[in-house]
Backbone bond lengths (Angstrom), bond angles and torsions (degrees), N, CA, C in turn:
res aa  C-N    CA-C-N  psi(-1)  N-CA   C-N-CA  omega(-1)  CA-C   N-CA-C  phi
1 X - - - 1.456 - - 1.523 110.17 -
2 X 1.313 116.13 144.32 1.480 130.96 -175.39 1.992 93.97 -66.71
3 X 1.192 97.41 145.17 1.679 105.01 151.15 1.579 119.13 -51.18
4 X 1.298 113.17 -39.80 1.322 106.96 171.26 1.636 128.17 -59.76
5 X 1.402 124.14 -63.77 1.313 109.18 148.79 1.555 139.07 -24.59
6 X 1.307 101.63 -52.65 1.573 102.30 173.16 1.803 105.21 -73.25
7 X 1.036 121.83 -50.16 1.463 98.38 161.28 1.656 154.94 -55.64
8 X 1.587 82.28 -26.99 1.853 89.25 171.16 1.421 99.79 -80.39
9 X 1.453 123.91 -60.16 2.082 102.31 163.38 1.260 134.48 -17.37
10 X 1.609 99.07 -41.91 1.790 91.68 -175.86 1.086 107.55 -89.37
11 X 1.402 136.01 -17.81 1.475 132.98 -179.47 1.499 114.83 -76.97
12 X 1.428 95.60 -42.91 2.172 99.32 161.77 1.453 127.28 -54.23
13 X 1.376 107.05 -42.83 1.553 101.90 157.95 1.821 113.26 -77.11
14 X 0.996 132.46 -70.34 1.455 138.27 158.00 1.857 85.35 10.19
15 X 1.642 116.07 -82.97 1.595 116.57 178.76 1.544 109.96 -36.68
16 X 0.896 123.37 -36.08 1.564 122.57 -151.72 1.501 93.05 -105.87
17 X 1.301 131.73 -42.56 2.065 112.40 178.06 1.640 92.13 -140.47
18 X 1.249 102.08 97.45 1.721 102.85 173.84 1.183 112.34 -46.25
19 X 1.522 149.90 82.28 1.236 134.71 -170.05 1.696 94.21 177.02
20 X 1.745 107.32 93.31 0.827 122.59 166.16 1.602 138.28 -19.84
21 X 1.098 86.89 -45.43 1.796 102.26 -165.24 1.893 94.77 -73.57
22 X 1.287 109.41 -61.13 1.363 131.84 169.08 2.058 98.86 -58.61
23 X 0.840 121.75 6.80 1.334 97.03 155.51 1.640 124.48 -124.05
24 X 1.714 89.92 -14.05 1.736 104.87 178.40 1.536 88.45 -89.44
25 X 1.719 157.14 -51.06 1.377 128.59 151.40 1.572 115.48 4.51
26 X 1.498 101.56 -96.76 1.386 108.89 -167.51 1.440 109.76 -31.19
27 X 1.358 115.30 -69.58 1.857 136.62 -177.97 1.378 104.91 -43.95
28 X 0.988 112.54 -36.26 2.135 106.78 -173.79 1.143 77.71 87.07
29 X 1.415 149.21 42.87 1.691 117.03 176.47 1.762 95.64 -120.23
30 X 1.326 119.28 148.85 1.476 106.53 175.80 1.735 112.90 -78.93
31 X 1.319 112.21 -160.66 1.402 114.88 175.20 1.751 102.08 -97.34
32 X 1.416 87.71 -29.36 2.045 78.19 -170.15 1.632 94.55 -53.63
33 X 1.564 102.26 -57.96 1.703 107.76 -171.47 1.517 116.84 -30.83
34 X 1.455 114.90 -48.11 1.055 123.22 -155.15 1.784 85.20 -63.17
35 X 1.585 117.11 -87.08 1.513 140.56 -164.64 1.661 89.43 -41.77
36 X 1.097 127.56 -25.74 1.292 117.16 -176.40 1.634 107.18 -68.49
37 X 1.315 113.99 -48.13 1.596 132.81 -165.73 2.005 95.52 -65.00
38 X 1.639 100.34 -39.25 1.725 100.37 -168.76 1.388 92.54 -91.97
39 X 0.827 131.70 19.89 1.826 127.52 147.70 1.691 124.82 -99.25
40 X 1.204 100.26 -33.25 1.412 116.27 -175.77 1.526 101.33 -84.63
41 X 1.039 135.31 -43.95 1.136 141.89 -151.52 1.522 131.15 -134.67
42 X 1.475 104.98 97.53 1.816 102.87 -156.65 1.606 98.58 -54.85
43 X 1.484 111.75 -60.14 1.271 103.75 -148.74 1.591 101.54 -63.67
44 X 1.339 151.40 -29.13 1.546 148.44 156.62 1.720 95.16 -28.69
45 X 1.504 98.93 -80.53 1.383 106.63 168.84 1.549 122.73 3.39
46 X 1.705 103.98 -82.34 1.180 118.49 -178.63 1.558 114.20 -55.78
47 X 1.294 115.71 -57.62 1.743 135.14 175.38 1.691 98.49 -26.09
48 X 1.666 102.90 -54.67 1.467 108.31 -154.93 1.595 111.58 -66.42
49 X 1.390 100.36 -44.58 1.722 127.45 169.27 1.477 92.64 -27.82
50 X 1.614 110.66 -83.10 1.450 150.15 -175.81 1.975 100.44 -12.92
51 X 1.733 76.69 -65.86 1.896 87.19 -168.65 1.241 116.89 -76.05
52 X 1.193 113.92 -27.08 1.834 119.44 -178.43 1.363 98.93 -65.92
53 X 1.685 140.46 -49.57 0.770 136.18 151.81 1.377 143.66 -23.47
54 X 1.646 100.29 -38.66 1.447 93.06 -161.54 1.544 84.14 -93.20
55 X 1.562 123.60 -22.67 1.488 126.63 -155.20 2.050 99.75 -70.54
56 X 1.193 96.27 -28.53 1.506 110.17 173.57 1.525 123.74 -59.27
57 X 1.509 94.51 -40.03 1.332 99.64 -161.50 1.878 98.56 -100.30
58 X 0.747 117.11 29.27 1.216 142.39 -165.22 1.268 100.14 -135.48
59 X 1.310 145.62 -95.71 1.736 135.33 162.93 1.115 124.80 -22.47
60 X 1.925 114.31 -24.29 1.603 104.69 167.21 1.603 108.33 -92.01
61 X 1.543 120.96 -19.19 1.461 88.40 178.97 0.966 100.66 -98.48
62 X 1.594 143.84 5.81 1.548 117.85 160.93 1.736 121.66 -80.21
63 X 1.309 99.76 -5.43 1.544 118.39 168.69 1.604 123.31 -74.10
64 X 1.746 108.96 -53.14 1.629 114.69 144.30 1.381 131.86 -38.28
65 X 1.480 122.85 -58.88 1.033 151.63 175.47 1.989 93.30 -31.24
66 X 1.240 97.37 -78.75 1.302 127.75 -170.33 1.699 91.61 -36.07
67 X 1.406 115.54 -84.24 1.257 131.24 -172.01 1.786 114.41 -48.61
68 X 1.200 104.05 -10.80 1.421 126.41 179.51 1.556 103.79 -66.82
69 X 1.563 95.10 -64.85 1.310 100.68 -167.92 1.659 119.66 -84.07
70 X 1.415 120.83 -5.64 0.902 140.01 174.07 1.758 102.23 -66.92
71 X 1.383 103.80 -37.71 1.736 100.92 -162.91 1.975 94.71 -91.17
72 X 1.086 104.33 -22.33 1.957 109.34 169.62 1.803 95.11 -54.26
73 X 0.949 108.66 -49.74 1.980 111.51 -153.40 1.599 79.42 -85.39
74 X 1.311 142.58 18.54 1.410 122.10 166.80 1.570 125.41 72.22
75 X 1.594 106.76 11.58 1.483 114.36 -175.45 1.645 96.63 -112.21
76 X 1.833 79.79 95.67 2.088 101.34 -170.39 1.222 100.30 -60.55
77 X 1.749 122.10 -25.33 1.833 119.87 -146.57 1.891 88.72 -67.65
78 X 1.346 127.04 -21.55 1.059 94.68 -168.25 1.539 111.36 -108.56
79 X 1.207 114.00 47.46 1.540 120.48 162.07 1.627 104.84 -84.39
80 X 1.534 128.45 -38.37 0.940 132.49 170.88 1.605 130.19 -43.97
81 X 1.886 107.64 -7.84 1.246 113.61 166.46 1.397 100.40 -115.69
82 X 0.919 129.17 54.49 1.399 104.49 140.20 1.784 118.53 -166.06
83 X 1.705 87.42 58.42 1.169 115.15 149.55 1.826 126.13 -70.99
């Protein structure tokens, strides 16, 4: 398999659980590989930036979300997170 395949995999999960370690798991890909590819290679580089980002911003609104509906059902204790 090309590097490319194995890289657009890890960046799709990368979107889905920002957490490196947990995304080179899924991929079979290691971590050196990975940091190796975002040194060598701007545009990976950039991609990786891109997805960690979006994978973040994605764990916080399913984290809001959560606490959202928690404060609908009248369970105030968890207004206290999300200071």
């Amino acid at each position: 398999m090309k590097k490319t395949k194995y890289s657009k995999q890890f960046l799709e999960e990368l979107k889905k659980v920002p957490i490196v370690q947990v995304a080179c798991e899924k991929t079979g890909i290691s971590r050196n590989t990975v940091y190796r590819w975002k040194l060598e290679d701007k545009e990976f580089s950039k991609a990786f930036d891109e997805a960690l980002a979006d994978g973040v911003a994605f764990v916080n609104d399913m984290g809001e979300s959560q606490l959202l509906q928690l404060i609908k059902e009248k369970k105030l204790l968890s207004c206290s997170f999300l200071a």
